[in-house]
Structures are given as structure tokens and as C-alpha cells.
N, C-alpha and C positions, 0 to 999 in steps of 0.2 A: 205523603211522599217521603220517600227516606233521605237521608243525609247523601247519601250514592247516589240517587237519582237525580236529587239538587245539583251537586259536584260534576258529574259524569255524563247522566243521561242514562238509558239503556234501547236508544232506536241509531246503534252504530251499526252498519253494512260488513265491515271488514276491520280486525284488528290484527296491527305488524305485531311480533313478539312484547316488544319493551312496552307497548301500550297493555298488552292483556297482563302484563306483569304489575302495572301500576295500576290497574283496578283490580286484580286479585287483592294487591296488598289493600287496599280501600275498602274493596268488601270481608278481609279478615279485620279489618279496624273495625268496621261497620257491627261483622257478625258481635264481637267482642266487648259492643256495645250496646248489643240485645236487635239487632236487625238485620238478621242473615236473612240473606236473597238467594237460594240454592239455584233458581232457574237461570239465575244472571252469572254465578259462577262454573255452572256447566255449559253454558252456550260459548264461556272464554276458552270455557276447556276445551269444547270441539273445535274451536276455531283455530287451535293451535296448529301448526303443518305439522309437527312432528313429537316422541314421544319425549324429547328433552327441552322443547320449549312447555309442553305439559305440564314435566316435572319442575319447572322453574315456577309457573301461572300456581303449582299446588303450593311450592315453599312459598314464594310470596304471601299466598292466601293465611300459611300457617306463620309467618314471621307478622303479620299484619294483627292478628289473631294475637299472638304471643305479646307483643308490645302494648297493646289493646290495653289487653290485663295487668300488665304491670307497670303502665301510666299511672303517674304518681296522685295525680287528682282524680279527686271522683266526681267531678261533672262531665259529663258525656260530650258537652259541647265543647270545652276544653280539651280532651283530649281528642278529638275529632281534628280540629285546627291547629293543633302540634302536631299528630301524627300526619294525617292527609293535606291539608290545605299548607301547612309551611307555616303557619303564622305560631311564634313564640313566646308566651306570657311570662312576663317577668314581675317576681313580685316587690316588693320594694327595696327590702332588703338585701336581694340580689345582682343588686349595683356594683359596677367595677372598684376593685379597691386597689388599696398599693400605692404603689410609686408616686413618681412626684407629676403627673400628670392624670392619678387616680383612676388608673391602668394598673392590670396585675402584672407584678415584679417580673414577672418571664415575658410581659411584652414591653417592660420600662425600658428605656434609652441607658444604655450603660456609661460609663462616667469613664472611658476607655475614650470615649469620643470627645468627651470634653478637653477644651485646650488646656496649657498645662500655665501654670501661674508667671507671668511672665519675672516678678522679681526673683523666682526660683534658680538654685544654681543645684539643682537637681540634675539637670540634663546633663550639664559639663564636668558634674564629680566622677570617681573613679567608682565601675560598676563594685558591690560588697562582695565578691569571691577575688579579686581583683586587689583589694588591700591588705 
């Protein structure tokens, strides 16, 4: 049994647009991973109403396909579970870094929000174009 058949199934009645688009995209991950289903991707085909939900269920198939391949790892399983399932592998090194809550600087708390020192006489001098 394939990875698609696990995931998905293939004894569906009827499929709306957006669902034959997310198992195209499944079976171009699939094909990309050496287990193309041609009969499971021509029965989405036909099942589409019309020739632009078609053409949508094909680009799926080929962005599925496309990504497939240039999934950075080469376990099959791994890339299966990033691309289809949603589940994200992180490797160790790939930990947040930065700031001071070890968050990247573009999501750190800016120091604009912090209060201002109260022994400061900052706030009451005259502004520097001002003098």
C-alpha cells in the first residue's frame, strides 16, 4: 500500500475542486517519490466539472511533483511528512536564535516599548535641532 493510499484512501464517491487539488498535489509528492498512481490521477481528472478545475488538479500534480524533487532530504519518509502530512522536522541546530528571548531579531520586542529610565532628564531637555 502506498504512502497515498495510507494518507487519502482511493474508494472516494465524489470530489469538490479543492479536495482533487490536494491529492493531485499528494500524488505528485507520491509520484516524486517513485510511486506514481496514474489510475488514481486520471479518475481526479475526470472527476473535475470543468476544464479549469482540470487544469488546476494537473499544476497541483506538477508543483507536488516539483517540490518532491527538490526536498532537501533524501529519505522519502521525511519528505512525504513535510510536504503532504504538515509535520516539520527540525534539526537541532535549527533553533531559534537572536534576541533576548532567543527569538529571531525580526520577532524580538523592540526596546521602543521599553520604559524610559525614570532618573533620566531626557524627556524634559530641549529636542537637538532645537538648540
Amino acid at each position: 500500500m502506498s504512502r497515498y493510499e495510507q494518507q487519502y484512501g482511493t474508494d472516494w464517491g465524489t470530489l469538490d475542486p479543492e479536495e482533487g487539488v490536494e491529492r493531485a498535489y499528494a500524488l505528485g509528492v507520491a509520484a516524486s517519490l517513485g510511486e506514481y498512481d496514474r489510475e488514481e490521477l486520471d479518475a481526479i481528472r475526470e472527476e473535475m466539472s470543468s476544464a479549469y478545475n482540470t487544469s488546476m488538479v494537473e499544476l497541483a500534480f506538477q508543483e507536488g511533483k516539483s517540490e518532491g524533487k527538490e526536498a532537501e532530504s533524501e529519505e522519502t519518509e521525511t519528505v512525504w511528512n513535510e510536504l503532504v502530512v504538515g509535520e516539520v522536522t527540525l534539526e537541532e541546530d535549527d533553533g531559534p536564535t537572536g534576541g533576548r528571548n532567543g527569538l529571531p531579531e525580526a520577532m524580538d520586542i523592540t526596546e521602543v516599548l521599553d520604559k524610559p529610565d525614570r532618573d533620566s532628564t531626557d524627556a524634559v531637555d530641549l529636542p537637538e535641532f532645537l538648540r
